[in-house]
C-alpha positions as CSV (number, residue, x, y, z in Angstrom):
1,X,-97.5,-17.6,-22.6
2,X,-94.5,-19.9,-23.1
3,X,-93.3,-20.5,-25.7
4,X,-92.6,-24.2,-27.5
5,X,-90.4,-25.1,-30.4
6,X,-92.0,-25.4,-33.2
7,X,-91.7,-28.8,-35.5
8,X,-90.0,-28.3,-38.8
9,X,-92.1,-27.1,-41.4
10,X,-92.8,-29.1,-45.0
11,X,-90.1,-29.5,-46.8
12,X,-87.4,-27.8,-43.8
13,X,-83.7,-29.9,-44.8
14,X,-82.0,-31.3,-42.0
15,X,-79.1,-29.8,-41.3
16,X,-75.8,-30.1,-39.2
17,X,-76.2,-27.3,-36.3
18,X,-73.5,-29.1,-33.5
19,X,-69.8,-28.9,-34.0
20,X,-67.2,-30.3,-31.5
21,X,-66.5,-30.7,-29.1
22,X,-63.6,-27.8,-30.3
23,X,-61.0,-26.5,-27.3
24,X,-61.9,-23.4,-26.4
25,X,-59.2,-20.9,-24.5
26,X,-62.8,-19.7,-22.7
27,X,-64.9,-22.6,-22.1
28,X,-63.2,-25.8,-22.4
29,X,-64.5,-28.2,-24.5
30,X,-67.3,-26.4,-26.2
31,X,-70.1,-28.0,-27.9
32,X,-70.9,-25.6,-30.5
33,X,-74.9,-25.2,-31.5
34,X,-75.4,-23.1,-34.8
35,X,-78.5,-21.9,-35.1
36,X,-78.0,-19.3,-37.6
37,X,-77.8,-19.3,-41.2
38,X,-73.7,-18.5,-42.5
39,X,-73.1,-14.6,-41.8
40,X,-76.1,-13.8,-40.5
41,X,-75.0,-11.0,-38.5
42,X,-75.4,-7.2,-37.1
43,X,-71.6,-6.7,-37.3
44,X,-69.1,-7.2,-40.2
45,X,-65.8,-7.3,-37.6
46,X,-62.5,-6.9,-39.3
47,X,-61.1,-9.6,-37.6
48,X,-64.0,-12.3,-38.1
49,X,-62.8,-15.6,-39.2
50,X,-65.6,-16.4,-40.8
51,X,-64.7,-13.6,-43.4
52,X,-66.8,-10.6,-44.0
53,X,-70.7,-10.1,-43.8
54,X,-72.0,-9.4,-47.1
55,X,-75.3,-8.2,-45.4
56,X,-75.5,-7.2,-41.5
57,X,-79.4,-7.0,-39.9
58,X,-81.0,-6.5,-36.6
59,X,-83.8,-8.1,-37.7
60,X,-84.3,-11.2,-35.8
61,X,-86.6,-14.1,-36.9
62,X,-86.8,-17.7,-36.5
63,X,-83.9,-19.4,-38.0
64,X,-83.1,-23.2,-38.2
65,X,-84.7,-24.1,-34.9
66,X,-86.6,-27.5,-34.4
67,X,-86.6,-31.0,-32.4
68,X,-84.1,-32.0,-34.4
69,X,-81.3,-29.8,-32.8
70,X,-82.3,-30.6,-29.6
71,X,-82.0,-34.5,-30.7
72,X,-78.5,-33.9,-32.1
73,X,-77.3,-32.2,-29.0
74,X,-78.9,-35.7,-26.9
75,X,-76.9,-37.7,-29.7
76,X,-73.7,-35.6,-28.9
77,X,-73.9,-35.9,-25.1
78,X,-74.3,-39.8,-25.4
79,X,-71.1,-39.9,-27.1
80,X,-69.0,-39.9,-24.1
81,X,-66.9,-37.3,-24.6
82,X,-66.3,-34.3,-22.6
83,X,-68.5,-31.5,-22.7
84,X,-67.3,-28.3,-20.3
85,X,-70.5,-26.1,-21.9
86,X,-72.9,-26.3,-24.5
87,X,-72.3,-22.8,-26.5
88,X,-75.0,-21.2,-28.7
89,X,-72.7,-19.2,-31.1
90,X,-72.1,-20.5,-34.9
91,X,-72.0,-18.5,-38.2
92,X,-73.6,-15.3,-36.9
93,X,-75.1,-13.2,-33.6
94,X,-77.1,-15.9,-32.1
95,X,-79.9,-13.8,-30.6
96,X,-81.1,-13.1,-33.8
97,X,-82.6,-16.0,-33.8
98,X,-86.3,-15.6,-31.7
99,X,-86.2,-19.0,-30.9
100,X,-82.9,-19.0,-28.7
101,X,-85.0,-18.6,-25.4
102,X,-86.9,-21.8,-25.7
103,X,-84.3,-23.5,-26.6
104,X,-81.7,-22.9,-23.7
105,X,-84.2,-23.9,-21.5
106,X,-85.1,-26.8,-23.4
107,X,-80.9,-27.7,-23.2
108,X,-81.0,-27.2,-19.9
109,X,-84.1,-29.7,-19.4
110,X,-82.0,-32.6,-21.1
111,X,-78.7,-32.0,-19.1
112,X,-76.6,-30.6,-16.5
113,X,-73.9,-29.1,-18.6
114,X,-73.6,-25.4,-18.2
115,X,-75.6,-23.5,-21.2
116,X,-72.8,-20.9,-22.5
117,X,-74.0,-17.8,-25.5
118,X,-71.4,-15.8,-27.1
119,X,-73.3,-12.2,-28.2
120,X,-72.1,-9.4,-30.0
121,X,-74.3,-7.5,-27.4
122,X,-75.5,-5.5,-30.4
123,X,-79.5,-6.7,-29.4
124,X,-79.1,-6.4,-25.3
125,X,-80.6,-2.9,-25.6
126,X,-84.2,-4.9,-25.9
127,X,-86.1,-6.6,-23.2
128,X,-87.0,-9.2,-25.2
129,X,-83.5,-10.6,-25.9
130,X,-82.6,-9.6,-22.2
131,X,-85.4,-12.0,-21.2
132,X,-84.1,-14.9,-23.7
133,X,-81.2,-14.5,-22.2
134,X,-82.0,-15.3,-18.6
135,X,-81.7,-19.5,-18.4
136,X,-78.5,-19.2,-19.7
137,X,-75.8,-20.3,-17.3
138,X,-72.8,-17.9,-18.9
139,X,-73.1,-15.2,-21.6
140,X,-70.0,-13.9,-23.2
141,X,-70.9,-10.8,-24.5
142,X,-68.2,-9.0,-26.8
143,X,-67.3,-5.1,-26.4
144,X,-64.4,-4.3,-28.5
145,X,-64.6,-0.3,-28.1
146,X,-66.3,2.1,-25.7
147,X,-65.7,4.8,-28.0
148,X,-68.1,5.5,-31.4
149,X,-65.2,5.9,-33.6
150,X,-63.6,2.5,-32.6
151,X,-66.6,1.0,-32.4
152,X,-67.3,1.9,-36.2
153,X,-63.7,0.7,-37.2
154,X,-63.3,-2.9,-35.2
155,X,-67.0,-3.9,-35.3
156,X,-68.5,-1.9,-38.9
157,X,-71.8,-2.3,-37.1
158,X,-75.4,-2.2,-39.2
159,X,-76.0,1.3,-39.2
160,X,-78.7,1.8,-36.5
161,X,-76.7,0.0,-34.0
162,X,-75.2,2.6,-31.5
163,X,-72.1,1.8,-28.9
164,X,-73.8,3.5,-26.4
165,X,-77.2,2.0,-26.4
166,X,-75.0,-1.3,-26.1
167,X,-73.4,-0.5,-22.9
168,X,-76.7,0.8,-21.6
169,X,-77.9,-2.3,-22.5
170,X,-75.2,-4.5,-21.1
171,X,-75.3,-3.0,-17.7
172,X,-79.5,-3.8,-17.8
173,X,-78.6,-7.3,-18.8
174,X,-76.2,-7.3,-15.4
175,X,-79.2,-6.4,-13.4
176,X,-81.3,-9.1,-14.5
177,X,-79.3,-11.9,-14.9
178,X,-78.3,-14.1,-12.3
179,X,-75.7,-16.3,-14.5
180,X,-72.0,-15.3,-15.1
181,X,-71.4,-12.3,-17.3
182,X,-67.8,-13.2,-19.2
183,X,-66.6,-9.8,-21.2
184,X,-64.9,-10.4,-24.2
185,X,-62.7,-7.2,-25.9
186,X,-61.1,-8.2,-29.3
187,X,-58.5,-6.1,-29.6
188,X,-56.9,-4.7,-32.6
189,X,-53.6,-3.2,-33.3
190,X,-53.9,0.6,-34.0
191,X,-58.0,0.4,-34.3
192,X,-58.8,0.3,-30.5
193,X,-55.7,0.0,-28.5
194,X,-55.0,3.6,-27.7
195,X,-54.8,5.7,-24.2
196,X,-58.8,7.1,-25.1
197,X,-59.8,3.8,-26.2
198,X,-58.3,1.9,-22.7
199,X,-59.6,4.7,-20.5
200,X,-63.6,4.7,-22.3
201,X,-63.5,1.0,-22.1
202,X,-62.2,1.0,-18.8
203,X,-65.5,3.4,-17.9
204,X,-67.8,1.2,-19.7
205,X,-66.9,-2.0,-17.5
206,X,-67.2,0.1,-14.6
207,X,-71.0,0.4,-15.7
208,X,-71.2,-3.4,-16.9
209,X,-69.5,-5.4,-14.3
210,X,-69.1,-8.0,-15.5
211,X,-67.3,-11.4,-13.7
212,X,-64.7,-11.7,-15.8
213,X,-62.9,-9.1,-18.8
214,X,-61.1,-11.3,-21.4
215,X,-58.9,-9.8,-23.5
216,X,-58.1,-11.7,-26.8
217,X,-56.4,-10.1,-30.3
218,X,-56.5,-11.4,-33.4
219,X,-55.3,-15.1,-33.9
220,X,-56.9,-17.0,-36.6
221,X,-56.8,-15.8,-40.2
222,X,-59.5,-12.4,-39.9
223,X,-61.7,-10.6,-42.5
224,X,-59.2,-8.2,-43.1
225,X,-55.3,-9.4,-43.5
226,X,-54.8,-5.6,-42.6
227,X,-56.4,-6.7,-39.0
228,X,-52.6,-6.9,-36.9
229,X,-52.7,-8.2,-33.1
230,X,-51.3,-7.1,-30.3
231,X,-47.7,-8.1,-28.7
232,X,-48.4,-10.0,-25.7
233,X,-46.4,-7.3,-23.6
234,X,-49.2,-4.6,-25.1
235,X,-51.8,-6.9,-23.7
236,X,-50.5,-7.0,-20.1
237,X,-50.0,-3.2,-20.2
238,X,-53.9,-3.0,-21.0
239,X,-54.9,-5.5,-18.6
240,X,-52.7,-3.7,-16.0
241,X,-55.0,-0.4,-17.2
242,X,-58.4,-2.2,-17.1
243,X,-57.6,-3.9,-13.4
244,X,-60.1,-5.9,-11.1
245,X,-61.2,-8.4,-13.6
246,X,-59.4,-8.4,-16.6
247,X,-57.2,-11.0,-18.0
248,X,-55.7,-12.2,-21.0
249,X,-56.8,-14.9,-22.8
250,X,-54.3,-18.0,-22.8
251,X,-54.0,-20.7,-24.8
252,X,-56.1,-23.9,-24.4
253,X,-54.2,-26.4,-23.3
254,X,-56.4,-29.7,-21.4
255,X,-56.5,-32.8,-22.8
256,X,-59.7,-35.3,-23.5
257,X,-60.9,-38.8,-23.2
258,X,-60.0,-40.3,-26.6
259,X,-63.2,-39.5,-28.8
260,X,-64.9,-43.3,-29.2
261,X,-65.6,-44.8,-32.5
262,X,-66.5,-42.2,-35.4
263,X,-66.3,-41.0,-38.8
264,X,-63.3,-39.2,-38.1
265,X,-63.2,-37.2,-41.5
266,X,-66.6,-35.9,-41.1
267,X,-65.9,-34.8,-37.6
268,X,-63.0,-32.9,-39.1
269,X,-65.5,-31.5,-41.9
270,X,-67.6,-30.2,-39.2
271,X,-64.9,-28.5,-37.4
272,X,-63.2,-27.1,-40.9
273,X,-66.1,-26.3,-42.2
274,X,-67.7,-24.0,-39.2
275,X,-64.1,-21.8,-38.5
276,X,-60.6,-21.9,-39.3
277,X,-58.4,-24.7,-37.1
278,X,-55.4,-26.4,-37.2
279,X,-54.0,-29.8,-36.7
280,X,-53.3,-30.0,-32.7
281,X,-56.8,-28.5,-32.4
282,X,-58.6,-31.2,-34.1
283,X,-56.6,-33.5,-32.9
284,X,-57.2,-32.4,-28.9
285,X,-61.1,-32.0,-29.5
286,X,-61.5,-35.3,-31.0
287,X,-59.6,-37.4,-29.1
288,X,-57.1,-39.0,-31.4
289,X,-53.2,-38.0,-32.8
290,X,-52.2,-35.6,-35.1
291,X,-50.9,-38.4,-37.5
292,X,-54.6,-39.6,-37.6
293,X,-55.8,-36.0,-38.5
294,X,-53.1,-35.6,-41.0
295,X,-54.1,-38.0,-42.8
296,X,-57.3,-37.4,-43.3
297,X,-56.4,-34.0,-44.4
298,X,-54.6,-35.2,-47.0
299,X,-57.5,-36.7,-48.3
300,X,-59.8,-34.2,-48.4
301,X,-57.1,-32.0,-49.4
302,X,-56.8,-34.4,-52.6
303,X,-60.4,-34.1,-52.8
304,X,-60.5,-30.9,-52.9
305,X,-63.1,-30.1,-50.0
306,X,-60.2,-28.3,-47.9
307,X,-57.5,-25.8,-48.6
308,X,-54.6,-24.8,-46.4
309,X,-54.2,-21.6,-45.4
310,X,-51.0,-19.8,-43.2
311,X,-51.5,-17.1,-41.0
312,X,-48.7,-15.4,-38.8
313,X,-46.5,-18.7,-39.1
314,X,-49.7,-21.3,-38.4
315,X,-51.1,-23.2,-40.4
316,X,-55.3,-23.6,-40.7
317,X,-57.7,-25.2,-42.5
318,X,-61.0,-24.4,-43.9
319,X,-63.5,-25.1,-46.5
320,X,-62.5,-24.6,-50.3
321,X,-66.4,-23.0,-50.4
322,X,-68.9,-22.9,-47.2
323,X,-72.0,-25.3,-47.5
324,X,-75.1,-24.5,-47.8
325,X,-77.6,-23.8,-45.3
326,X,-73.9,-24.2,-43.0
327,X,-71.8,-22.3,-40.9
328,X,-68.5,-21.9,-39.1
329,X,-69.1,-20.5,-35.6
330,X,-66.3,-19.2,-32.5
331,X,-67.2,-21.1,-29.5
């Protein structure tokens, strides 16, 4: 029987679950959908920007999910700007959530921009996220290590979640779906960046094939200051190792229409407040100058509701404290 969405229950508080749209270096202009309470994850990665996860679960349930995310997507897509994909991600693993099934396709009744989920991948190992899965138009599914040990160190999974039984289950998911498969692999220096660790992920996406392997390291302020990336040279020796579909992940650079009339500082709330950015990102996503943005930092800066933070000679900003029943996601 399908399933519907469910209205919000007595007493449910509205809540901001869109952010952007943000430049992403994978999607374009991403609007992000959060549907996820902060940190609600299986992993606690030591290089998360969103700091670390106090308490990791495989338990999925309904989380957030009403009409009224499906009305603030319609709201954002009247806006005019640009919208590349609509990206189910925010402060956590998104298929947690039981509802993220009926609400891709429900997206995907309202418009023709491509439906995008980033996953962990920790869950793909059951048919019924598999099948949730399936309207989707591109799933970015993360696999940082092929091998238990680096799995354990880069991801710190929930202790029942095994790196095998995620690979089996990313190559099921390749059967099934007919959308594009996007690999992501986070690499870290000295955690999973040796010769064993290249060679079993190079195995794994053998099994997986996926369209595309995007290689990324650590860039915006992670969990762990420990958590070091890679040179740029390391990350063209890997990619030369991985072959066929690898590549590295560049920097975003497209520009926008100019964003049309808005609260600018709250835009920029939503953006600080869901993951680390700095100025030229804000100011590329919304459509406006950097001068603009700065100045609107400084006020919330004044205000307290921002802090500045500096991380491998770049300057972010985030929340002085993250808001309630909020999150800051990775589109």
């Amino acid at each position: 029987m399908k399933k519907t969405l469910p209205e919000p229950g007595a007493g449910e508080k509205a809540a901001v679950h869109i952010y952007g749209p943000v430049p992403s270096r994978r999607l374009g202009f991403s609007l992000g959908v959060d549907i996820l309470p902060y940190k609600t994850c299986s992993f606690d990665c030591v290089y998360c920007q969103l700091g670390r996860s106090s308490k990791k679960s495989v338990r999925r349930a309904r989380y957030f999910t009403c009409p009224e995310i499906l009305e603030q997507i319609r709201r954002a897509l009247g806006e005019g700007r640009r919208i590349d994909h609509i990206t189910l991600s925010g402060s956590g693993e998104p298929t947690l959530n039981t509802l993220i099934g009926p609400l891709i396709r429900e997206i995907k009744k309202m418009t023709s921009v491509p439906v995008a989920v980033l996953t962990n991948a920790s869950l793909l190992g059951r048919k019924s996220v598999r099948q949730a899965l399936r309207p989707a138009d591109v799933v970015v599914p993360s696999l940082d290590a092929a091998t238990p040990a680096g799995f354990r160190k880069v991801n710190r999974p929930q202790p029942s979640v095994r790196v095998e039984s995620i690979i089996a289950g990313l190559e099921k998911f390749r059967s099934e779906f007919r959308g594009r498969i996007w690999l992501e692999v986070m690499l870290v220096k000295g955690l999973n960046d040796s010769a064993e660790d290249v060679a079993a992920l190079k195995r794994a996406i053998a099994r997986v094939r996926p369209d595309r392997v995007q290689l990324n390291t650590v860039v915006r302020p992670p969990a762990e200051k420990w958590a070091k990336p890679l040179s740029r040279r390391a990350l063209e020796k890997i990619r030369k190792e991985l072959g066929g579909a690898a590549e590295v992940v560049v920097d975003f650079r497209k520009k926008q229409r100019p964003t049309p009339a808005v609260d600018l500082r709250q835009e920029i709330l939503a953006m600080i407040e869901r993951r680390p950015v700095t100025v030229v990102d804000m100011a590329s996503s919304l459509g406006t100058t950097a001068a603009r943005v700065r100045r609107q930092l400084r006020s919330l800066l004044r205000w307290g509701r921002v802090r500045r933070v500096r991380h491998k000679g770049t300057v972010y900003y985030e929340p002085r404290q993250t808001p309630a029943g909020q999150g800051r996601g990775r589109p």
